[in-house]
C-alpha positions as CSV (number, residue, x, y, z in Angstrom):
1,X,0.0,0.0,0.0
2,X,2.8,2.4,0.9
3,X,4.7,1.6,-2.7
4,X,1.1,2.4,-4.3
5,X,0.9,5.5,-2.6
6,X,4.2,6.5,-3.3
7,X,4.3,5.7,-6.8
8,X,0.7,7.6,-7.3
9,X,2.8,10.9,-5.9
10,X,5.8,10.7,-8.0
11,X,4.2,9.5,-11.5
12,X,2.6,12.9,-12.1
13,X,6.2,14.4,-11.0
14,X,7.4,12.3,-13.8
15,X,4.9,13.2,-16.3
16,X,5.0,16.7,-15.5
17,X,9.4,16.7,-16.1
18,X,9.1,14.5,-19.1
19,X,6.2,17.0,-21.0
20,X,8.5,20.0,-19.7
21,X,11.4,18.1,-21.6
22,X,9.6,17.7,-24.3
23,X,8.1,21.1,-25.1
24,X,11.8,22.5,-24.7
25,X,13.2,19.9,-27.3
26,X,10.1,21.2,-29.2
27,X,10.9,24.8,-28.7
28,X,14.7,24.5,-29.5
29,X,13.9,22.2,-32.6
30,X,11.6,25.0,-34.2
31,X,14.6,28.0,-33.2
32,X,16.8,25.4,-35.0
33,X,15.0,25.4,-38.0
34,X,13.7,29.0,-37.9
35,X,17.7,30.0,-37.8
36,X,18.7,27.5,-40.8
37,X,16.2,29.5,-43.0
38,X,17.3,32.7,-41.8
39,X,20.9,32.0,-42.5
40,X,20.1,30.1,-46.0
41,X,18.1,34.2,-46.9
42,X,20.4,36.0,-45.4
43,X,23.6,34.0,-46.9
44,X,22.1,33.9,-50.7
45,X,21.0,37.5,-50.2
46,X,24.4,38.9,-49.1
47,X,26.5,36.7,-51.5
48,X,23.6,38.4,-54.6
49,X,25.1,41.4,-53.2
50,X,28.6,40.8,-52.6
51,X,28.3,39.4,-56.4
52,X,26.5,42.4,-57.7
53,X,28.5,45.7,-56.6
54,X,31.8,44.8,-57.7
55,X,30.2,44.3,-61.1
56,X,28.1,47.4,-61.1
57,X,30.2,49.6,-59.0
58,X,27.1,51.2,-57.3
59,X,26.6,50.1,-53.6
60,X,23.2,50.9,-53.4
61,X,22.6,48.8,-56.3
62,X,23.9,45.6,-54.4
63,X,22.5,47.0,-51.0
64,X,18.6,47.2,-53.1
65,X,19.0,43.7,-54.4
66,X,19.7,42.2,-50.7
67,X,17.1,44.1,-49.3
68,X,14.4,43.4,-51.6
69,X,15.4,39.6,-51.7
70,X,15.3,39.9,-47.6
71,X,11.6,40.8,-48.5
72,X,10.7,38.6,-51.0
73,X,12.0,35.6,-49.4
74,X,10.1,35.2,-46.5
75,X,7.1,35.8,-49.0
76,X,6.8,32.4,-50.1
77,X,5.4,31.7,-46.5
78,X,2.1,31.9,-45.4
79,X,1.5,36.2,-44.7
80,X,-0.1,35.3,-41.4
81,X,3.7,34.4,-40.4
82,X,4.8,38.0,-41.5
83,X,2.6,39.8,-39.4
84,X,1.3,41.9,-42.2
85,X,-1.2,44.1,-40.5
86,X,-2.1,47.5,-39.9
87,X,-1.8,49.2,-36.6
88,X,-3.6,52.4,-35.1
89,X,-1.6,56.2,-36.8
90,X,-1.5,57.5,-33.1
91,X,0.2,54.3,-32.1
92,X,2.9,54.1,-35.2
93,X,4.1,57.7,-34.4
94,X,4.1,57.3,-30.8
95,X,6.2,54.4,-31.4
96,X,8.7,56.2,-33.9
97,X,9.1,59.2,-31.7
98,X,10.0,57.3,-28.8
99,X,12.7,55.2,-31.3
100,X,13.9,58.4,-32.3
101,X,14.6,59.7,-29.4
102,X,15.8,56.6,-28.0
103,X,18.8,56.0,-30.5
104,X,19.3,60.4,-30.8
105,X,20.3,60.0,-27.2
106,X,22.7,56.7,-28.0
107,X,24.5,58.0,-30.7
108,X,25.2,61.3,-29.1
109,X,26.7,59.5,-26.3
110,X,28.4,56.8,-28.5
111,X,30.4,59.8,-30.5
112,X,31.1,62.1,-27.1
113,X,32.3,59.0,-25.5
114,X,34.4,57.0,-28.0
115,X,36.8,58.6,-31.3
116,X,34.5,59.1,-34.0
117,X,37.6,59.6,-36.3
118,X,38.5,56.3,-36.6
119,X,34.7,54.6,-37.0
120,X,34.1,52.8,-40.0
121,X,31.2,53.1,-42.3
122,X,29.1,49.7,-43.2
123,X,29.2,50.8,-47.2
124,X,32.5,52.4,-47.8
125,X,32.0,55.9,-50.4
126,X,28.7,55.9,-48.9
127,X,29.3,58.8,-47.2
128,X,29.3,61.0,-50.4
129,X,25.9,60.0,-51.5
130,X,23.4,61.5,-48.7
131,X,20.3,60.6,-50.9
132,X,21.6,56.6,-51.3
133,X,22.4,56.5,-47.3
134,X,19.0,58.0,-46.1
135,X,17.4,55.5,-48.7
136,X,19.4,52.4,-47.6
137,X,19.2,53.6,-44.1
138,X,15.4,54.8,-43.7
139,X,13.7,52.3,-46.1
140,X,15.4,49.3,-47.6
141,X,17.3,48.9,-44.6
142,X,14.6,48.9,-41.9
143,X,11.8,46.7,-44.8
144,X,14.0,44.4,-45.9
145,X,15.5,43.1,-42.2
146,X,12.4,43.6,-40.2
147,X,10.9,41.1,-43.0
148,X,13.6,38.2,-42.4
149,X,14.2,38.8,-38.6
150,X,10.8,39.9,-36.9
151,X,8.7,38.7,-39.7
152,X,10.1,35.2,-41.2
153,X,12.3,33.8,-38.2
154,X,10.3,35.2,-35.1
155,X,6.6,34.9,-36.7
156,X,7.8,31.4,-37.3
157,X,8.8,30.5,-33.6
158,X,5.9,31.9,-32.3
159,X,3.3,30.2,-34.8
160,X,4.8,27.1,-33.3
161,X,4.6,28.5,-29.5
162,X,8.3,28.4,-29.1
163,X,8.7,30.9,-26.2
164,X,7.9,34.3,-27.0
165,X,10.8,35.4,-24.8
166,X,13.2,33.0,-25.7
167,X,12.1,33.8,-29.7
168,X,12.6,37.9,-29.3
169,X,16.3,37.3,-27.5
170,X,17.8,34.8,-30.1
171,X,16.0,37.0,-32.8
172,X,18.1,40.1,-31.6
173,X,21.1,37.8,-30.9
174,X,21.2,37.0,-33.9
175,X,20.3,40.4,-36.1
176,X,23.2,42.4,-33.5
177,X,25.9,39.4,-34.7
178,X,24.9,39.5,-38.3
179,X,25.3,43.3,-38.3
180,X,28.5,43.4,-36.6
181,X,29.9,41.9,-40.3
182,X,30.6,44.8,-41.5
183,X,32.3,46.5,-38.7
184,X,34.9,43.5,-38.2
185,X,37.8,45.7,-38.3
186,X,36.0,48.4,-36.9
187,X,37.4,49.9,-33.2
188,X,36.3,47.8,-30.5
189,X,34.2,50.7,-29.1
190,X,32.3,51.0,-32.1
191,X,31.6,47.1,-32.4
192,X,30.6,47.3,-29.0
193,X,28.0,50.5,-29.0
194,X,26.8,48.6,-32.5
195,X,25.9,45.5,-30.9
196,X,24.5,47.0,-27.5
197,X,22.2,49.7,-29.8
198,X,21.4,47.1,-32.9
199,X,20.5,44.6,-29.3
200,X,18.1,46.7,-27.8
201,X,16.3,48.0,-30.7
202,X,15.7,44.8,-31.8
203,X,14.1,43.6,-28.3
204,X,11.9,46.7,-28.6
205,X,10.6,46.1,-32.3
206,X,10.6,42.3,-31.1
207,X,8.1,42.8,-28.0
208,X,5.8,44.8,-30.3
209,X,5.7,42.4,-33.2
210,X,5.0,39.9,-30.4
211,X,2.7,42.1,-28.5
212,X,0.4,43.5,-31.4
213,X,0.7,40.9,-34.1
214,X,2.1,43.9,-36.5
215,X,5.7,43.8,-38.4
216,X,4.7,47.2,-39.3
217,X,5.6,48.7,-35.9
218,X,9.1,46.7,-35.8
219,X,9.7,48.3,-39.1
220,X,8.4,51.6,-38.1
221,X,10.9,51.0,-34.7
222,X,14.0,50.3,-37.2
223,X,13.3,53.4,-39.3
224,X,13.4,55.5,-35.7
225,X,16.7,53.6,-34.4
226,X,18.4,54.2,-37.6
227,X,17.2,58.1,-37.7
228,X,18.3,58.7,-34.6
229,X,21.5,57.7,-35.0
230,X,21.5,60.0,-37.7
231,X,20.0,62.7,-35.8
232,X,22.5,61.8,-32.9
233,X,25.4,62.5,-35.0
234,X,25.3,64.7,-37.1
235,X,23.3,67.5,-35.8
236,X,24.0,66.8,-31.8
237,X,27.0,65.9,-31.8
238,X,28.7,68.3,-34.3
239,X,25.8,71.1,-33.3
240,X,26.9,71.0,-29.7
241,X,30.6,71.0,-31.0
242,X,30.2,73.7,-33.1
243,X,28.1,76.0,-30.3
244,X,31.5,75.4,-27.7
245,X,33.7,76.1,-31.3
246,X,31.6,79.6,-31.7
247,X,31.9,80.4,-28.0
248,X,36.1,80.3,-27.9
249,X,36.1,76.7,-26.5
250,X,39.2,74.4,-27.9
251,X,37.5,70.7,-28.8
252,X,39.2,67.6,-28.1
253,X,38.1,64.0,-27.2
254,X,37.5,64.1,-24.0
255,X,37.4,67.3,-22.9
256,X,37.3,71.5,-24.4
257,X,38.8,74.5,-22.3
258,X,38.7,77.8,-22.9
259,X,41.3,79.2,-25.5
């Protein structure tokens, strides 16, 4: 009787571990697969690219060809994994301000913090083109990896009920790593204010493609990040430099006295 009643209290202990086991194989077995796809887009969209803009000579050429396959990828799924709905106006610019801000903040403190001199662009020449960088940087850019990352790889994880947690950290994991690829012989403080900023915003657009259903706000979240940082460093940055310039203050990295 004893052996009866313990085995009635440790078989549902048993069951329970065993299920628990099992939904974490099952979780880990979709991220496996979700990341295999991403890599097999990401891989043949890069290597179009890396292909294309020796040939042509144009960066944003390559860059627009990488992008748009990004996009048109992950349209062979079903569009319910995408997450291509609309969201409430009041809601998208809320969200874009907030972005905006967010990254403004960031980058002025990256550049007053570290030796911009020596950072190193993603698209070298790129500098010289405004009209190509804001395009690359505030529309194909923002599209074409919110597509692969918050719509293909995490709208896959969570259609299987992979955890949504678990699915938003090894979805930004994995976007700050692939964007530190062009920075690889970039200064250790810029790799390092890359991956913390390209980290965070992708948690943020992560939660809200989780939380409302909508790539559209992880894209709109992107677009912010990446005007921010544009914000942040060119106008901030060099604005506040050049008010201390005006005033009779010497500039250096660190610190400005009076001259």
């Amino acid at each position: 009787m004893a052996q009866s009643y313990f085995t009635k209290g440790i078989d549902p202990i048993i069951t329970l571990s065993v299920r628990e086991m099992g939904m974490k194989c099952h979780g880990a077995l979709y991220i496996i697969k979700g990341a295999l796809v991403l890599f097999a887009v990401f891989a043949l969209s890069v290597l179009t690219c890396v292909v294309l803009v020796p040939i042509i000579g144009v960066p944003l050429v390559g860059t627009t060809v990488m992008q748009t396959l990004f996009i048109l990828l992950p349209l062979r799924e079903d569009y319910s994994i995408l997450g291509l709905r609309a969201v409430r106006l009041t809601r998208m610019i809320a969200v874009f301000t907030v972005a905006t801000c967010i990254a403004s903040l960031l980058a002025y403190a990256e550049l007053h913090i570290t030796n911009s001199e020596q950072f190193k662009s993603p698209i070298p020449g790129i500098e010289q083109n405004p009209i190509q960088y804001f395009l690359i940087a505030l529309a194909l850019a923002p599209t074409g990896e919110e597509t692969l990352f918050r719509g293909l790889f995490l709208g896959y994880m969570l259609r299987h009920d992979v955890n949504p947690w678990l699915t938003i950290i090894v979805s930004a994991t994995l976007f700050s790593f692939m964007h530190m690829l062009p920075f690889h012989n970039a200064p250790i403080t810029q790799q390092a204010f890359i991956l913390a900023i390209a980290f965070l915003m992708s948690i943020i657009a992560g939660y809200l493609r989780k939380q409302t259903g909508s790539l559209l706000l992880a894209i709109i979240t992107h677009v912010g990040f990446n005007l921010g940082e544009l914000y942040g460093s060119y106008y901030l940055y060099r604005g506040f430099h050049n008010i201390k310039t005006r005033c009779g203050f010497h500039i250096d990295r660190n610190t400005f006295y009076k001259t």
